[in-house]
C-alpha positions in Angstrom: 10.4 -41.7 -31.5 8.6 -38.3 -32.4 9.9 -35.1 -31.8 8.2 -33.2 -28.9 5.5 -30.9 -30.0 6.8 -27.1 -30.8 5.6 -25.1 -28.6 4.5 -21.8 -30.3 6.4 -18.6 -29.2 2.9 -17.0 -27.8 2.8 -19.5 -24.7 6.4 -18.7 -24.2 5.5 -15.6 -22.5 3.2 -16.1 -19.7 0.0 -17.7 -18.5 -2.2 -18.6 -21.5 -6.0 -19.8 -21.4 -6.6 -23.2 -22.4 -8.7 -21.9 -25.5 -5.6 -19.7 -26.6 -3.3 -23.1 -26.4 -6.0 -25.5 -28.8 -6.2 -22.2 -31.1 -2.2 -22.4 -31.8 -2.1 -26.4 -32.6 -1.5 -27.5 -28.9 -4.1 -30.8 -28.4 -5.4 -31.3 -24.7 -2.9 -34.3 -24.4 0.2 -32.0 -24.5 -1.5 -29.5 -22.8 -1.6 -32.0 -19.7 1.3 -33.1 -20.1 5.1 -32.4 -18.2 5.7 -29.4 -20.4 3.0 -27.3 -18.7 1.2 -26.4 -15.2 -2.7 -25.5 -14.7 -2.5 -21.9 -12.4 -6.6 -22.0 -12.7 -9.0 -24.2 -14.2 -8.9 -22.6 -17.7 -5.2 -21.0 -17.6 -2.0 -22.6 -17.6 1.7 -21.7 -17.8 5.0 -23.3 -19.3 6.2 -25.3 -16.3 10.1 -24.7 -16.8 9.4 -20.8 -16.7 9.3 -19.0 -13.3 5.9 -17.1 -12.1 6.4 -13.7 -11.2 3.7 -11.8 -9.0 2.7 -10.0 -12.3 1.9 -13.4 -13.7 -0.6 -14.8 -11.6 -2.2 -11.3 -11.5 -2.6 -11.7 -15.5 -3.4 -15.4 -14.7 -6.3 -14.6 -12.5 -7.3 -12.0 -14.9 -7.4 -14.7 -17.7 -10.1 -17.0 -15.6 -12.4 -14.4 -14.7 -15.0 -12.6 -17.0 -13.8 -9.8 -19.1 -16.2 -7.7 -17.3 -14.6 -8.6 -13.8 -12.3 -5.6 -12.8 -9.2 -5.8 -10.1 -10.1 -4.0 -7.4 -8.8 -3.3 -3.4 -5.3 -5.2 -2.9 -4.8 -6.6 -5.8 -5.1 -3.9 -8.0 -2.9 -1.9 -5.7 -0.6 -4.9 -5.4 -0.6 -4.5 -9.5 0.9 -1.3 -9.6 4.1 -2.8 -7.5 3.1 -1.9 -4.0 4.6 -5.4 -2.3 2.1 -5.2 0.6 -0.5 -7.4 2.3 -0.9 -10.8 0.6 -1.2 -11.7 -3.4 -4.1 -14.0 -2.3 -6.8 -14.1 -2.7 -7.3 -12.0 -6.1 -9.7 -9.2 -6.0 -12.1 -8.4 -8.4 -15.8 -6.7 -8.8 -18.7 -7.3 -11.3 -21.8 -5.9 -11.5 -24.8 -8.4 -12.2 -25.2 -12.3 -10.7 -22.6 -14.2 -11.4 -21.4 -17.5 -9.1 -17.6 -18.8 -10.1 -16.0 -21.3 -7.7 -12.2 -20.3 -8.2 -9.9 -21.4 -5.9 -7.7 -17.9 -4.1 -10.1 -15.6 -6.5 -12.7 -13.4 -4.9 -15.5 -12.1 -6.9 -17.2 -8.9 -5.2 -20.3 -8.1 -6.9 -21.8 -4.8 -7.2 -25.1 -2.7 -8.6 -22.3 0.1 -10.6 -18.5 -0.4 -11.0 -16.2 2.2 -9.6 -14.2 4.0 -12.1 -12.3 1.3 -14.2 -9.4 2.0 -16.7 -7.0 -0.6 -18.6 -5.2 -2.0 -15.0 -8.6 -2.3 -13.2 -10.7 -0.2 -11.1 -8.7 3.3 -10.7 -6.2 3.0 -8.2 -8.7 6.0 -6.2 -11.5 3.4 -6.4 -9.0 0.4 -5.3 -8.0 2.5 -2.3 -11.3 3.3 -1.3 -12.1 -1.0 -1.7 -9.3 -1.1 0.6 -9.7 1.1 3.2 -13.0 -0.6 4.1 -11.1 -3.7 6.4 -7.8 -1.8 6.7 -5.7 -0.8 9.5 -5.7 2.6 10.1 -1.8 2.8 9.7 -1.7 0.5 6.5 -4.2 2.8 5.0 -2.3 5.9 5.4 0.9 4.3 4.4 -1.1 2.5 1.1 -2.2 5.7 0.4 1.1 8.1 0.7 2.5 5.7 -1.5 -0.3 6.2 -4.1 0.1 9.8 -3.7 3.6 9.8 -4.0 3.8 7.8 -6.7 1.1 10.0 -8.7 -1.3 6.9 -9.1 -4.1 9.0 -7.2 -4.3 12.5 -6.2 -6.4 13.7 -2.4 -9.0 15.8 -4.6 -9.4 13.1 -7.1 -10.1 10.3 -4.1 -12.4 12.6 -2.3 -14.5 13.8 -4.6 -14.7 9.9 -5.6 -15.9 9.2 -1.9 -18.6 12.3 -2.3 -19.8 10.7 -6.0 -20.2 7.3 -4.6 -20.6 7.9 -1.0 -22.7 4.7 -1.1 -19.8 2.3 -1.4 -18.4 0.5 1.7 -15.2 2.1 2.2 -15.7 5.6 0.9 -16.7 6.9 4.6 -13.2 5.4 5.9 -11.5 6.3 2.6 -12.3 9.9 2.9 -12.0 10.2 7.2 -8.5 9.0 6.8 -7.6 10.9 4.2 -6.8 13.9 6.3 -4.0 12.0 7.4 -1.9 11.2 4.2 0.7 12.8 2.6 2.0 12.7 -0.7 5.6 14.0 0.1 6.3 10.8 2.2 8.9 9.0 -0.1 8.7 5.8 1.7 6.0 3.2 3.7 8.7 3.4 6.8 8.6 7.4 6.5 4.6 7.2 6.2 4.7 4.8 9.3 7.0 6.8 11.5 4.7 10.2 11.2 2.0 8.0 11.4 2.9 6.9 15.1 3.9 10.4 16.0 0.5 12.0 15.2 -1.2 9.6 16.9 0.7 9.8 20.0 -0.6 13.2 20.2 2.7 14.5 19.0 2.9 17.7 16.5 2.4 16.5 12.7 6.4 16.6 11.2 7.1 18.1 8.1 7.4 15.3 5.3 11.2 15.4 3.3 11.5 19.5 3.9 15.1 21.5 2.6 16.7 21.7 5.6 19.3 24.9 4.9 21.8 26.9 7.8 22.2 30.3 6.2 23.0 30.3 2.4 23.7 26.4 2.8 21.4 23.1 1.9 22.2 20.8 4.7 19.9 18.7 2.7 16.3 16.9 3.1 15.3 15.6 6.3 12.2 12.6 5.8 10.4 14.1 8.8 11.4 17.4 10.1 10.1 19.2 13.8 12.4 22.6 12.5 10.4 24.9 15.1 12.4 22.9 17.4 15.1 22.1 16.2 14.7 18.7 15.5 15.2 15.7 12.2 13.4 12.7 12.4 15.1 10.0 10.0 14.3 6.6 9.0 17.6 4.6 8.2 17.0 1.4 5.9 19.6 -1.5 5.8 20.8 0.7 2.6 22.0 3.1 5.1 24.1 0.6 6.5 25.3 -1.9 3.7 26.2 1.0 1.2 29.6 2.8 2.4 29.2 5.6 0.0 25.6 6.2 1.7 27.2 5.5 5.2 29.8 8.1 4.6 27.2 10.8 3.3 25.1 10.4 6.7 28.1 10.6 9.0 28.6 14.3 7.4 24.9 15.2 7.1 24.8 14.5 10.6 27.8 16.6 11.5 26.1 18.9 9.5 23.2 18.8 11.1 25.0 19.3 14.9 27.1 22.1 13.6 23.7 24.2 12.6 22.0 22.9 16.4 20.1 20.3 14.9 18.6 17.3 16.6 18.3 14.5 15.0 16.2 10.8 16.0 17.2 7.5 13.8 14.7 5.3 13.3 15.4 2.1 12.4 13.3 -1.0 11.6 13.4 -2.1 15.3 12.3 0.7 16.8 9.6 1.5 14.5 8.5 -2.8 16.4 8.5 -0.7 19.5 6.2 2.2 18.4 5.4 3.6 22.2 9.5 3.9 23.0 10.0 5.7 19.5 7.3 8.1 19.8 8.5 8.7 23.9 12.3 9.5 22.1 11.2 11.9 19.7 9.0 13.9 22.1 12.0 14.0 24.7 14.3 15.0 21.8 11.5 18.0 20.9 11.6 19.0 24.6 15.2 19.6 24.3 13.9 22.2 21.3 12.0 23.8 23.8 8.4 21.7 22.9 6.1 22.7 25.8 3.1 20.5 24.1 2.2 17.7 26.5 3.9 14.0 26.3 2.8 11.2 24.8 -0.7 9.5 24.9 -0.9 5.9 24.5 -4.5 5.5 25.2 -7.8 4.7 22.9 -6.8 7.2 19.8 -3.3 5.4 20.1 -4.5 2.4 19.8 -6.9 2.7 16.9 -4.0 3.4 15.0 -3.5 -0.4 14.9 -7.4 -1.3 14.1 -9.9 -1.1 11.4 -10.3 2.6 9.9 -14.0 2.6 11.2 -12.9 2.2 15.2 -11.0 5.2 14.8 -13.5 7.7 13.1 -16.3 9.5 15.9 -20.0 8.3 15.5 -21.3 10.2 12.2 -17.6 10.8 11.1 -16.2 10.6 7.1 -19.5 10.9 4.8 -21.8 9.9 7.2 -23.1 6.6 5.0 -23.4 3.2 5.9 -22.1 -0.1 5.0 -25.2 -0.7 2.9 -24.1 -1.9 -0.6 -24.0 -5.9 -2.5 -19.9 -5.2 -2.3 -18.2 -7.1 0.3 -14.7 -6.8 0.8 -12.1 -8.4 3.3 -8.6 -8.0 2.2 -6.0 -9.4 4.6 -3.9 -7.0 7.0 -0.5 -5.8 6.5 2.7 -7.1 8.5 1.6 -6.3 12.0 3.3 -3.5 13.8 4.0 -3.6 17.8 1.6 -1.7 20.0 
């Protein structure tokens, strides 16, 4: 009996198109056979080695045009924001051109956004984005692109001003107001997120909080006018004893200097109207004499497109006039 084909070290590695297998010595018959797995019409993978997220990404890249660019989810999805769903893949073209590739969307358009070597920019991917986005995915999307350097406020609005044309650049630039780059998590971004649009003051994002000459350390959202710490406590908090131990004393910490403090957790952020009601009673212990909690039509667009939120007229004051189409799907939904 004959000895298996070799398979050459190059296909080892990842998703490879058919052309690239035929080029090292592998005939179409092994190519179909139990050693592989077709990901899209022209790319396959070993079968015995596990797909990572980053793989079908590449994949998808392989079955497209060169000229085809990652763009809205998927291109923030490539820079290992784990939000929304992989599918379908994202990309933009300019020109005419048809492909019927199963979970691959082709937006076409008359002039590419800024592209470098991952895809469009990540300013340009946002702005893709922002066009079918929740309000509060958008603004936590973007603090983490801000946080995380990928895009910077000037550089994305001055994007929206040069192509003020492209659906999404009117809702890209309206919510930008609201992001902030010092948020150093999507739960933090979320959190301030729900408070500002409660009609509550707009926190302070991960601010030094000191008592004299000493740091009592960095609060994720901080109300210090009046006395209060807003803080978001991931399972971490509660699975690592070393990190359990360093909050019990921050805490104490933050009593002995008069601090306040709210713990947000990942069930209260699922009950967004009771979270915002705490904080604002917790601010009226600090002496807040701002009015309570509004849970009425600016409230709600927190949880809706980008474009129910902004007035008549509001970002850059275009339209939805351009070939690009694009319809990512929504985040994990959040309780109203």
């Amino acid at each position: 009996m004959p000895s298996p084909t070799a398979i050459p070290a190059l296909l080892l590695t990842g998703p490879f198109t058919r052309e690239t297998a035929l080029g090292l010595g592998i005939t179409p018959r092994v190519l179909n056979g139990q050693r592989f797995v077709r990901l899209f019409s022209t790319v396959w993978t070993l079968r015995d080695r596990p797909t990572s997220e980053s793989d079908w990404i590449f994949a998808a890249r392989l079955a497209v045009p060169s000229r085809a660019h990652l763009t809205g989810l998927t291109r923030i999805r490539s820079l290992g924001l784990g939000v929304g769903t992989l599918r379908p893949f994202h990309f933009v073209i300019t020109g005419d051109l048809h492909l019927d590739l199963l979970d691959i969307f082709l937006h076409r358009t008359i002039r590419l956004p800024p592209t470098d070597d991952g895809g469009v920019t990540p300013a340009a991917a946002f702005i893709a984005y922002a066009l079918e986005a929740r309000l509060i995915d958008a603004i936590k999307v973007g603090d983490w692109l801000l946080h995380h350097k990928h895009m910077t406020l000037i550089g994305l609005r001055e994007l929206c001003r040069h192509d003020r044309w492209r659906p999404g650049s009117r809702e890209a630039m309206w919510v930008s107001r609201y992001l902030e780059g010092d948020s150093r998590s999507l739960k933090e971004s979320e959190t301030r997120a729900i408070l500002i649009f409660a009609g509550l003051p707009t926190p302070d994002s991960n601010k030094e909080i000191t008592s004299g000459p000493q740091v009592l350390g960095i609060g994720d959202l901080t109300y210090l006018r009046w006395e209060l710490v807003v803080e978001y406590e991931g399972s971490q908090h509660q699975e690592d004893r070393d990190q359990w131990n360093s909050d019990i004393d921050r805490y104490a910490d933050f009593r002995e200097a008069g601090l306040n403090y709210v713990q947000v957790t990942k069930e209260k952020l699922g009950r967004p109207r009771k979270l915002a009601s705490e904080v604002y009673r917790q601010l009226i212990a600090g002496r807040y004499a701002g009015p309570p909690p509004v849970f009425a039509g600016r409230w709600r667009s927190l949880f809706g497109p980008i474009a129910d939120a902004m007035p008549r007229g509001g970002g850059l004051g275009t339209t939805r006039t351009s070939p690009v189409v694009f319809n990512p799907p929504g985040l994990a939904d959040d309780g109203v």
